[in-house]
C-alpha positions as a printed NumPy array, in Angstrom:
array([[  0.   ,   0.   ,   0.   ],
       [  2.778,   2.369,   0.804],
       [  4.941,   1.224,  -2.214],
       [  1.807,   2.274,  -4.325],
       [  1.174,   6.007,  -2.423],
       [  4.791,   6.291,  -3.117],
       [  4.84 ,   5.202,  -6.389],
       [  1.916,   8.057,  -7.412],
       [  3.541,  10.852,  -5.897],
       [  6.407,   9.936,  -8.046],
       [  4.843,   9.324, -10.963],
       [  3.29 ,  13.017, -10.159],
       [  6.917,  14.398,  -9.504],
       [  7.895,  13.237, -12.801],
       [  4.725,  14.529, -14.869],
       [  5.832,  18.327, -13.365],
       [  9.129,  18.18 , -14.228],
       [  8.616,  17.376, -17.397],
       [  6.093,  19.934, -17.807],
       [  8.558,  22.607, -16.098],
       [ 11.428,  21.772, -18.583],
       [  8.403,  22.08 , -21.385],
       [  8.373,  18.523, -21.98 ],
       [  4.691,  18.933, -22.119],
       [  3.872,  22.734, -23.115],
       [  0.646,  24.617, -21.718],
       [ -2.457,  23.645, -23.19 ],
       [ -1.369,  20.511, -24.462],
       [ -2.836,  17.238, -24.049],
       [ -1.047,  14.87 , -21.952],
       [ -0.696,  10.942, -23.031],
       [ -3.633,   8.842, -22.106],
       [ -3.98 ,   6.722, -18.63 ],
       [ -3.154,   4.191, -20.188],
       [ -0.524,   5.426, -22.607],
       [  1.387,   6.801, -19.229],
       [  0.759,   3.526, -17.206],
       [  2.591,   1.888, -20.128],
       [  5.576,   4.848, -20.229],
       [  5.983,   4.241, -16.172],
       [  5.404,   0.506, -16.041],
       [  2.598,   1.057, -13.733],
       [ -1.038,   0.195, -13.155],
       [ -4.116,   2.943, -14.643],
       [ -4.89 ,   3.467, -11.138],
       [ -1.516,   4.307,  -9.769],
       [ -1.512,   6.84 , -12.823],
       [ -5.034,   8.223, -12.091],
       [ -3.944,   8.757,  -8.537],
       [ -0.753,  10.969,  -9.607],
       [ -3.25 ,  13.137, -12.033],
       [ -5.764,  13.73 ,  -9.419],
       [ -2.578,  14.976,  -7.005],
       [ -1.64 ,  17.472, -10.327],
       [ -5.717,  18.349, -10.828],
       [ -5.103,  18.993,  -6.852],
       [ -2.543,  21.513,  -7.34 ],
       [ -4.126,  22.726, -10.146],
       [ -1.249,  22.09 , -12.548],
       [ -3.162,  20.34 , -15.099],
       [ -6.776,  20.15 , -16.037],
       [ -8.824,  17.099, -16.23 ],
       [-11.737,  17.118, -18.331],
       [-13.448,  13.785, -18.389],
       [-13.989,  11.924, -21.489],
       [-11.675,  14.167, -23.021],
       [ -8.258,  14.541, -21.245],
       [ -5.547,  15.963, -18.862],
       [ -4.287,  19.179, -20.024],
       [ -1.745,  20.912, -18.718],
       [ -2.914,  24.232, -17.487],
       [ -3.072,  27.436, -18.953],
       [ -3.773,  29.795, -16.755],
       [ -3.46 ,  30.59 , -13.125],
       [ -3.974,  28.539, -10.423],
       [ -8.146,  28.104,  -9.963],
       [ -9.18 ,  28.075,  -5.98 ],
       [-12.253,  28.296,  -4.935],
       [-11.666,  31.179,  -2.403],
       [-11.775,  34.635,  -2.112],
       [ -8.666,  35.311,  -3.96 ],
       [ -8.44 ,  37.796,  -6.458],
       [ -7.787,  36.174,  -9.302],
       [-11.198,  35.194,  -9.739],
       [-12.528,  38.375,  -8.946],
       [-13.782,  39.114, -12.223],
       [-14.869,  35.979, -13.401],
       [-16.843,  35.646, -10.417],
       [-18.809,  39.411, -10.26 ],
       [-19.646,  38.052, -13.93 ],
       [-21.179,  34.493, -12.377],
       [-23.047,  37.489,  -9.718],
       [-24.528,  39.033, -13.037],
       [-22.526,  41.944, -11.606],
       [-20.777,  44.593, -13.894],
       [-17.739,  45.712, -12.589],
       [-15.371,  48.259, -14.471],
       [-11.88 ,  47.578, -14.336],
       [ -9.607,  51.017, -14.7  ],
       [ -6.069,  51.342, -15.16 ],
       [ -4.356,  54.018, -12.902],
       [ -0.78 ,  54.241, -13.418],
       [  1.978,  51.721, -14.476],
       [  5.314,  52.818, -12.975],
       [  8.783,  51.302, -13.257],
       [ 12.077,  51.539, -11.659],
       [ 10.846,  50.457,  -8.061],
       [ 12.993,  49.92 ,  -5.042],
       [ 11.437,  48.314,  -1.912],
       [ 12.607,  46.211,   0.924],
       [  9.838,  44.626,   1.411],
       [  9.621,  43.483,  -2.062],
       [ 13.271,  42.2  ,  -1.945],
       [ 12.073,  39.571,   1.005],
       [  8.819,  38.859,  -0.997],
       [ 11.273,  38.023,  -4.341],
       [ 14.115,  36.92 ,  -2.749],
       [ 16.278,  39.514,  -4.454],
       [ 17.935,  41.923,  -2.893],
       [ 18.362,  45.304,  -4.407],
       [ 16.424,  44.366,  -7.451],
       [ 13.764,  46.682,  -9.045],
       [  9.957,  46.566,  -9.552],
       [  7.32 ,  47.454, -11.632],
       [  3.704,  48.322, -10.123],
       [ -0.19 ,  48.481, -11.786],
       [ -2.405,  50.115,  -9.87 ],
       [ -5.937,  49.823, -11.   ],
       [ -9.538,  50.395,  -9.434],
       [-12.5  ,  48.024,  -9.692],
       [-15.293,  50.178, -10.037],
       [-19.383,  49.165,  -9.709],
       [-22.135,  51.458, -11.014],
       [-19.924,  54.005, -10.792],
       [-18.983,  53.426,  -7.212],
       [-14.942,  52.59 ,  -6.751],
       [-14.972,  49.056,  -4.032],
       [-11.3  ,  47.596,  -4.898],
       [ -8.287,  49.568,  -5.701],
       [ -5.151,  46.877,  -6.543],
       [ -2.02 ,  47.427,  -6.464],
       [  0.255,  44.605,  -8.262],
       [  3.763,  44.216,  -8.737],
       [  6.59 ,  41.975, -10.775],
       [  9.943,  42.019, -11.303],
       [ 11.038,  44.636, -13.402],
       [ 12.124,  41.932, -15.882],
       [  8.371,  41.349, -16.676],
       [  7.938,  45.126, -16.647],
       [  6.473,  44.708, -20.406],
       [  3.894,  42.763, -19.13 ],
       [  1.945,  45.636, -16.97 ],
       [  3.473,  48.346, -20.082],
       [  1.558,  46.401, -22.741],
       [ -1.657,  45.325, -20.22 ],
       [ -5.161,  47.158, -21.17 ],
       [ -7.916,  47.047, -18.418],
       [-10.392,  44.449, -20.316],
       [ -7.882,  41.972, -19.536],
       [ -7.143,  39.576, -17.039],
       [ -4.311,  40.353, -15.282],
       [ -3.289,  36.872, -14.223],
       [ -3.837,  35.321, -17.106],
       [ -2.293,  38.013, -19.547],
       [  0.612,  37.618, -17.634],
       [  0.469,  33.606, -17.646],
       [  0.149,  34.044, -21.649],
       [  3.289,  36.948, -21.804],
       [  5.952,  35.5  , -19.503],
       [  5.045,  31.301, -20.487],
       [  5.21 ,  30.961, -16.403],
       [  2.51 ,  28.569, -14.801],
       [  1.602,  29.617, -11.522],
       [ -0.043,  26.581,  -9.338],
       [ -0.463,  28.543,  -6.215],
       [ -1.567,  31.432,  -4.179],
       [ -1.014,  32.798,  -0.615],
       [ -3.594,  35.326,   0.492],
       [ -3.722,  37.068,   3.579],
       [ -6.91 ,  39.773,   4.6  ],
       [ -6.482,  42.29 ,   7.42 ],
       [ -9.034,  44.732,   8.412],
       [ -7.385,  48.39 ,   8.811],
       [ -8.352,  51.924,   8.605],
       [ -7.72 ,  53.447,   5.619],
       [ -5.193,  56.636,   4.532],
       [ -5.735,  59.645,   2.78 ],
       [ -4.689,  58.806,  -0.364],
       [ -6.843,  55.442,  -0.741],
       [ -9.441,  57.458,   0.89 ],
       [ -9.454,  59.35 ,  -1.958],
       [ -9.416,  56.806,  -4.285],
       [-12.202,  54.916,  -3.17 ],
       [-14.446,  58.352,  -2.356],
       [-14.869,  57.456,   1.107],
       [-14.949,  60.534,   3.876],
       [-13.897,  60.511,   7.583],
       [-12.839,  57.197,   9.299],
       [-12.802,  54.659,   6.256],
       [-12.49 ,  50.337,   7.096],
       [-11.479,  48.297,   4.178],
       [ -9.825,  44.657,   4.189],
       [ -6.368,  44.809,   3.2  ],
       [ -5.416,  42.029,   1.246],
       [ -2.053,  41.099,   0.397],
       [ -1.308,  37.963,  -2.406],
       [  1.433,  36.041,  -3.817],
       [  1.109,  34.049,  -6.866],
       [  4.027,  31.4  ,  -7.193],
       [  5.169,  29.632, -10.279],
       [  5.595,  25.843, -10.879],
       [  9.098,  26.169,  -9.686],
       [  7.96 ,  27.583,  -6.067],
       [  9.088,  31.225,  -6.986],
       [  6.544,  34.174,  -6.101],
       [  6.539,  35.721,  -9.203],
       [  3.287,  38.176,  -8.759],
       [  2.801,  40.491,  -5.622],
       [ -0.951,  41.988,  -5.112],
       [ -2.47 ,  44.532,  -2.367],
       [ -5.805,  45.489,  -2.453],
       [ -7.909,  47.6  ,  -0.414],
       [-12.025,  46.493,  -0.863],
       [-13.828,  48.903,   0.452],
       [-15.69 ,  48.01 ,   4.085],
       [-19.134,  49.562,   3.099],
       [-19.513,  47.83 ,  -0.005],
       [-17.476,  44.362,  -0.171],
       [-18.157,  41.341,   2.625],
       [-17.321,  37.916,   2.637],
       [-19.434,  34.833,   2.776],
       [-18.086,  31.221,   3.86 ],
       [-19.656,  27.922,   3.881],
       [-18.349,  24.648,   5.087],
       [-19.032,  21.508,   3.996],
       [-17.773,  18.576,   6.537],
       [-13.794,  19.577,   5.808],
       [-14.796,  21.805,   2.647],
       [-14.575,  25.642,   3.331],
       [-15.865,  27.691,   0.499],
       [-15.857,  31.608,   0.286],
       [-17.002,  34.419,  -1.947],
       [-17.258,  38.104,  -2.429],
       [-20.961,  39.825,  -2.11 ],
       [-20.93 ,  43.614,  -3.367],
       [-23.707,  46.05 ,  -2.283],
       [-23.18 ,  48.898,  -3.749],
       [-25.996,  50.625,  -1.756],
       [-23.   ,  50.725,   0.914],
       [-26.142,  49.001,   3.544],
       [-25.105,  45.51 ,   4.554],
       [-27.944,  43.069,   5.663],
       [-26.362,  39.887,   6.984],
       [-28.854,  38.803,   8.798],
       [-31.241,  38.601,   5.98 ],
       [-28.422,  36.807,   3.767],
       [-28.219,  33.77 ,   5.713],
       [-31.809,  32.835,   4.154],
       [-31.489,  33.911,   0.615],
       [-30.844,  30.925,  -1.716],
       [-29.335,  32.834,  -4.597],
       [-26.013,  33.494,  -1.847],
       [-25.325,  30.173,  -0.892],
       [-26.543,  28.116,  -4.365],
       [-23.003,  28.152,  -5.522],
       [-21.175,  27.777,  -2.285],
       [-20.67 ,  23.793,  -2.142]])
């Protein structure tokens, strides 16, 4: 039994380097179960078990009756990360404008240094505001290396930032790290957001990290405390969460609890 557990995880070890030294490119179609049991001298199900532990880690994609594809874009968790940000205020039947701010270059920060693991090194930063019926809820601040500084030169708003950069720099990125604080918010992002006098927001801070375990995207964002909250469901060992916007700046949580439209999705 152990042999076999050990056996998957190697077979899975395998399957991602291969797909980090572009053995098997993005988008592509990987052999068939059986084809790999054959290639690693193994059984279908000690093969299934190292694709599920990819599908896990969301390196490839497993569509049934089709294939395993390596993936394309960034890594897909079901949490409130903001990757999926857009894609989900679209599943809300939500319209939310995305505006480009500024792009600057030539960065130097400390604290990037320890987030990069490069001392001295320079950054680039987009800062952009998420805006809903005309009412700002996330500003977003993201950075990069400066050698991927063409990626946020060349970026227009309509895109999505994660997976424009996926498509520019060829880099797969299979994880993310979010943490949310709640803080008061300054002047300037006061401004921003058109909020007056003592302003909450959570303050989210995100790393998005390659195949090869190397943060290669940095993201803060402030979402607005009047108009963004946070829903969670569990499941048995399942935690699910999502973003609800009210734009009317009037939360009603007690209410939300009963309305099936909020928790339909959250399974």
């Amino acid at each position: 039994m152990m042999g076999k557990q050990l056996r998957y995880l190697e077979i899975a070890q395998t399957i991602k380097t291969k797909i980090r030294q572009g053995v098997f490119p993005q988008g592509q179609c990987l052999p068939s179960q059986k084809e790999l049991a054959s290639i690693f001298n193994t059984s279908v199900m000690t093969v299934r078990g190292a694709l599920a532990e990819l599908a896990q880690e969301g390196i490839v994609n497993i569509i049934h009756g089709v294939g395993t594809f390596v993936g394309t874009t960034s890594v897909n968790v079901n949490t409130i990360g903001l990757q999926g940000f857009q894609k989900e205020m679209g599943n809300q039947k939500r319209s939310i404008t995305n505006t480009v701010l500024s792009c600057e270059h030539d960065i130097e920060d400390t604290r990037l240094d320890k987030l990069f693991c490069n001392t001295g090194a320079r950054y680039s930063c987009l800062t952009r505001l998420r805006t809903l019926d005309d009412t700002p809820v996330i500003l977003q601040r993201s950075y990069v290396a400066q050698v991927h500084q063409d990626v946020f030169a060349s970026y227009k708003a309509e895109d999505s930032l994660y997976q424009y950069f996926t498509s520019r720099t060829g880099l797969l990125v299979t994880q993310g790290k979010e943490i949310m604080t709640p803080i008061l918010l300054e002047d300037k992002e006061k401004e921003l957001l058109k909020l007056e006098g003592p302003a909450t927001a959570f303050f989210s801070q995100r790393v998005s990290i390659s195949l090869d375990d190397v943060i290669v995207l940095y993201d803060e964002a402030f979402l607005a405390g009047p108009y963004v909250i946070m829903a969670s469901r569990k499941l048995g060992k399942t935690s699910v969460f999502k973003y609800i916007i009210n734009n009317t700046g009037k939360a009603e949580p007690e209410s939300s609890f009963s309305d099936p439209d909020l928790w339909e999705d959250l399974v």
